[in-house]
Backbone as CSV, one residue per row, in Angstrom:
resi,resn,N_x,N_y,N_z,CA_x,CA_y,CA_z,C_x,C_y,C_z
1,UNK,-39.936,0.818,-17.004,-40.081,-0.632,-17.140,-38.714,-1.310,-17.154
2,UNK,-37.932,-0.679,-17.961,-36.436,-1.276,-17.699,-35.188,-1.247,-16.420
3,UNK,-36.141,-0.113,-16.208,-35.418,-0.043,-14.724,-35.994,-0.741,-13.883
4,UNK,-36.886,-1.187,-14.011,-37.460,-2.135,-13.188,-37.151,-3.620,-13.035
5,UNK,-36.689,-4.040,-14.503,-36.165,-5.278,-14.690,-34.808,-5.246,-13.932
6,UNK,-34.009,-4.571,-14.419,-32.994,-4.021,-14.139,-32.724,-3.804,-12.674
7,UNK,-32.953,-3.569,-11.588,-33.468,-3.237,-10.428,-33.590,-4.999,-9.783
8,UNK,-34.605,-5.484,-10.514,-35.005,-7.067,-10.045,-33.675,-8.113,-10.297
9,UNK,-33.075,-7.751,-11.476,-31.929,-8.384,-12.034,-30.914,-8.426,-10.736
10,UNK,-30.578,-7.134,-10.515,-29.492,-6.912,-9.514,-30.185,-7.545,-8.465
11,UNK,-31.464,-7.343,-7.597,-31.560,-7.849,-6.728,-31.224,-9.507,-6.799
12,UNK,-31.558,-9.912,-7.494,-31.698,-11.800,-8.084,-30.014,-12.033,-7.986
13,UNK,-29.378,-11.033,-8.772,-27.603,-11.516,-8.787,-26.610,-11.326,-7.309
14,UNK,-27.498,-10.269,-6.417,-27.032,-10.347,-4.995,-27.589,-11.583,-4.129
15,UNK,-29.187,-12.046,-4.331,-29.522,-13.102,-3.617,-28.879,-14.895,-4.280
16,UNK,-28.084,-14.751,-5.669,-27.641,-15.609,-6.337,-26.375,-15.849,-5.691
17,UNK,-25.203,-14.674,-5.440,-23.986,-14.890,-4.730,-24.064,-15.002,-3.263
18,UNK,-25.066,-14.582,-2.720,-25.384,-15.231,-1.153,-25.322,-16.537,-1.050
19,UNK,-26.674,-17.296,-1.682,-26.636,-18.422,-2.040,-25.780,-19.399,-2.590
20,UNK,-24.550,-18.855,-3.452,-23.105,-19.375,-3.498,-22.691,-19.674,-2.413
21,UNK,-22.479,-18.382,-1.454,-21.364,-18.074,-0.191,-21.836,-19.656,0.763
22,UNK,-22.930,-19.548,0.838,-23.699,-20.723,1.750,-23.559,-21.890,1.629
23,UNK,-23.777,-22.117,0.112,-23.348,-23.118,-0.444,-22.171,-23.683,-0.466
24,UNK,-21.258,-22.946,-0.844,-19.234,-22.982,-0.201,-19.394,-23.895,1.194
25,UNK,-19.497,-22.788,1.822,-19.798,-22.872,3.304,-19.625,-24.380,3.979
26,UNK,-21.409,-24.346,3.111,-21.704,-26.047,4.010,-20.910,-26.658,3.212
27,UNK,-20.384,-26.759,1.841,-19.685,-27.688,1.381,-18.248,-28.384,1.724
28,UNK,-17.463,-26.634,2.307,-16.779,-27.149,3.322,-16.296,-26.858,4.685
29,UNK,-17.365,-27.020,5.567,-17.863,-27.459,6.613,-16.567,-28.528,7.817
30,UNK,-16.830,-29.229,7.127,-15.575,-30.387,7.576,-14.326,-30.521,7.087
31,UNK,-13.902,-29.345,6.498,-12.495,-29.347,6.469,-11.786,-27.610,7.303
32,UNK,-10.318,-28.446,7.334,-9.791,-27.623,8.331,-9.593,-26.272,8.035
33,UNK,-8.930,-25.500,8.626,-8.221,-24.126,8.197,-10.013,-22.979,7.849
């Protein structure tokens, strides 16, 4: 059971820093470099 949470956790904290990266991303979008 805890490995299971545990397991879901990590998955949630890899789809959480994706969702950062993207977020960056479009935020800056329109600037140079």
């Amino acid at each position: 059971m805890i490995r299971s949470l545990w397991i879901s956790k990590t998955g949630l904290d890899a789809q959480q820093t994706q969702m950062d990266v993207i977020a960056n991303n479009l935020a800056n979008v329109s600037t140079t470099g």
